[in-house]
C-alpha positions as CSV (number, residue, x, y, z in Angstrom):
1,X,0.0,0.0,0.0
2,X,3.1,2.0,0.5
3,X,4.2,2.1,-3.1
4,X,0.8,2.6,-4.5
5,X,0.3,5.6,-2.5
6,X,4.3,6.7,-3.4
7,X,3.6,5.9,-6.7
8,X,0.8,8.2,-6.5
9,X,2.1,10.9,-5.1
10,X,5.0,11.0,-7.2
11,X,2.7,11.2,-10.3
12,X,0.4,13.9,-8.9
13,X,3.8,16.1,-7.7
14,X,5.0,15.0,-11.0
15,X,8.5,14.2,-9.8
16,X,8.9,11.4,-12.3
17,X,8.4,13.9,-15.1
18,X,10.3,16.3,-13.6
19,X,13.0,13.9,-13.5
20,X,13.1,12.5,-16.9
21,X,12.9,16.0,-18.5
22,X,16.1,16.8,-16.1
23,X,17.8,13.7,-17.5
24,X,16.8,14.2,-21.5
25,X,18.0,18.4,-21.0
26,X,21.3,17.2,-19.7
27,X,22.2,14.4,-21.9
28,X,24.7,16.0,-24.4
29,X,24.7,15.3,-28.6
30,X,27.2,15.5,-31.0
31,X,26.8,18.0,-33.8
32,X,27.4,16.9,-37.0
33,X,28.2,19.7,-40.5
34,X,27.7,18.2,-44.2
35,X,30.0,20.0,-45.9
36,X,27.9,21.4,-49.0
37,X,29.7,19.7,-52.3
38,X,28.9,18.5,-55.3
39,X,26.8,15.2,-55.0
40,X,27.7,12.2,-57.5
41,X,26.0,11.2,-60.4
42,X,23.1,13.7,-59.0
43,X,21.8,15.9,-61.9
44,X,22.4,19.5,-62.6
45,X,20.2,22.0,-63.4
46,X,18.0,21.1,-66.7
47,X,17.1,24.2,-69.1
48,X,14.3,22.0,-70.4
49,X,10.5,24.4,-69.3
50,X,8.0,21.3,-68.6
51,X,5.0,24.0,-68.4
52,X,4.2,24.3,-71.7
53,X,4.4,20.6,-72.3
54,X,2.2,20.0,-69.0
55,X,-0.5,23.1,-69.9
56,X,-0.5,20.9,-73.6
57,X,-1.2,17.7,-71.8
58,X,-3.6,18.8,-69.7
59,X,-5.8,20.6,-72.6
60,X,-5.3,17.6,-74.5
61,X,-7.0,15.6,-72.2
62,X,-9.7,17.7,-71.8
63,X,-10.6,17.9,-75.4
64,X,-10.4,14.4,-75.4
65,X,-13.0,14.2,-71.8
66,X,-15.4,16.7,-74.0
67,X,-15.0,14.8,-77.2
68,X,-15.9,11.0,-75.7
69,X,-18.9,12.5,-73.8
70,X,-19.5,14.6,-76.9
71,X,-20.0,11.6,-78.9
72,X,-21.7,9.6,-76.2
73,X,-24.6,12.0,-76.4
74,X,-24.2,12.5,-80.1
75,X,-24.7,8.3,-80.8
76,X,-27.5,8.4,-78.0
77,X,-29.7,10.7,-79.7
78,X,-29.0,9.8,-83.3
79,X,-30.2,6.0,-82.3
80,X,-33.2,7.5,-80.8
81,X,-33.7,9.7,-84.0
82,X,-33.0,6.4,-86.3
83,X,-35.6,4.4,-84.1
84,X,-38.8,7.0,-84.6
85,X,-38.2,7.3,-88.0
86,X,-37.9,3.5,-88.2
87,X,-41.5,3.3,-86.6
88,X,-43.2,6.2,-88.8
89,X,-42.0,4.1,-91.6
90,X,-39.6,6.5,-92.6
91,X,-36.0,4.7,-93.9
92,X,-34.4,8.2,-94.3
93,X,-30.6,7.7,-92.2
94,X,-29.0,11.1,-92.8
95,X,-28.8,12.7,-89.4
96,X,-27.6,16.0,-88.2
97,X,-24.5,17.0,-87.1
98,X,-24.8,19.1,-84.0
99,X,-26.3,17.9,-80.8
100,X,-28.6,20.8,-81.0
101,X,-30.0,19.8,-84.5
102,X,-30.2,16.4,-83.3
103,X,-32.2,17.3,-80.8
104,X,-34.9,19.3,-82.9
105,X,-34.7,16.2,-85.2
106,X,-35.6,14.2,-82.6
107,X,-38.6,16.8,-81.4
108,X,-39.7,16.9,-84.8
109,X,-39.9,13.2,-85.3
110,X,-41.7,12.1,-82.0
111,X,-44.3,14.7,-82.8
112,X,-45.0,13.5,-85.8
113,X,-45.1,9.8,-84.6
114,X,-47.7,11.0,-81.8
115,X,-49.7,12.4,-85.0
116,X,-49.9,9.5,-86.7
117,X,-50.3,7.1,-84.0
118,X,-53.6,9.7,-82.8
């Protein structure tokens, strides 16, 4: 019961910590200089800009991101286009270029499919 309650007290007073900060604070070290010289086989400095070549790559692949969901949208609604005219009985297979015209093309033809199926 003696050592629990000097075991206690010691960590309340905080004599233990106060101890091992003591002993860390007066341990000495040994200071070490790296002289500053030329480092083998490292590489010096390059010339070469990688910013224009990174601001390339980078608008590359974005063209290429609006191009693939470009023509994602593109094929969706010229198959939907190419199906309505496929039920009015039309065999026409010329389709717009733009999205935008596609998309009147597409109006056009599922109002007059809703005519002729009233």
């Amino acid at each position: 019961m003696k050592n629990l309650l000097t075991i206690f007290m010691s960590v309340v007073s905080g004599a233990k910590l106060i101890g091992l900060v003591n002993a860390v604070l007066e341990q000495s070290y040994d200071l070490i200089v790296i002289d500053e010289s030329d480092t083998p086989l490292a590489s010096g400095p390059v010339n070469t800009n990688y910013y224009i070549l990174a601001v390339c790559s980078v608008a590359l692949a974005a063209f290429l991101a609006f191009f693939v969901l470009w023509l994602t949208r593109r094929n969706g609604l010229k198959k939907r286009l190419l199906e309505l005219r496929r039920r009015a009985g039309n065999e026409d297979v010329t389709v717009p270029f733009s999205i935008r015209e596609l998309k009147d093309a597409v109006a056009e033809a599922e109002a007059n499919l809703s005519a002729e199926l009233l």
